[in-house]
Steps between C-alpha positions, in 0.01 A plus 500: 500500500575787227316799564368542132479875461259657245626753355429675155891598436786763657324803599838702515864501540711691723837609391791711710709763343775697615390849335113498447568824279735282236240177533189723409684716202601107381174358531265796407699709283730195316268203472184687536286339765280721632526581892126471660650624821725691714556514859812544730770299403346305253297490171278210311468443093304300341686257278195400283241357797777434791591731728888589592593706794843651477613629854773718598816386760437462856685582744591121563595457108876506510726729308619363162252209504431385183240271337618096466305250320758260623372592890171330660215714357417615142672370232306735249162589337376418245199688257285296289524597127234359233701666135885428385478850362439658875820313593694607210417894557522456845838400488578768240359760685692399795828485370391905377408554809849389587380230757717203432284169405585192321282536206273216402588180587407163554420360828561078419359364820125681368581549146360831555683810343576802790665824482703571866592831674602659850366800707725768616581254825536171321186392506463237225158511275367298161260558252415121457326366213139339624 
């Protein structure tokens, strides 16, 4: 018998970084999402109403690990977007910003237009048409 949860969406998303310093100057100071808090070894911004909590290594994490969307886990994330124009200066501002991104393109499976990008640790993110 399925357990039919109720829920009303993701309440937040937990992310691991190698240098929490580098993932807060990328997230705060680059794409400008504004960090609600800070504790020890970790910090949470709001990306529009979701939650993400970035978290610093572990002693556990090895040395040199890197993020795979190729490995069991998260493939990406992706942001909702509701205007073309947000993904066009998005993308500009990105490729100012000198974070490499693939522009706008066309995702055929949705016929949805997106504009892709990577943290500092490989972390892949879209701005995804609605």
């Amino acid at each position: 018998m399925s357990i039919g949860i109720k829920t009303q969406g993701v309440h937040h998303v937990a992310l691991r970084t190698s240098d929490l310093s580098r993932s807060k100057q990328f997230y705060q100071g680059t794409l400008g999402f504004p960090v609600i808090l800070e504790i020890e070894n970790a910090f949470i911004f709001l990306a529009g109403a979701t939650a993400i909590g970035v978290r610093g290594p572990e002693v556990s994490t090895a040395a040199g690990d890197v993020f795979s969307p190729f490995r069991v886990g998260l493939d990406h994330l992706a942001l909702a977007c509701a205007e073309e124009a947000e993904l066009e200066r998005v993308a500009a501002a990105l490729s100012a910003a000198g974070v490499r991104n693939t522009g706008v393109k066309l995702d055929p499976a949705f016929n949805k237009k997106y504009v892709a990008f990577k943290d500092p640790d490989g972390i892949a993110w879209e701005l995804f048409m609605q």
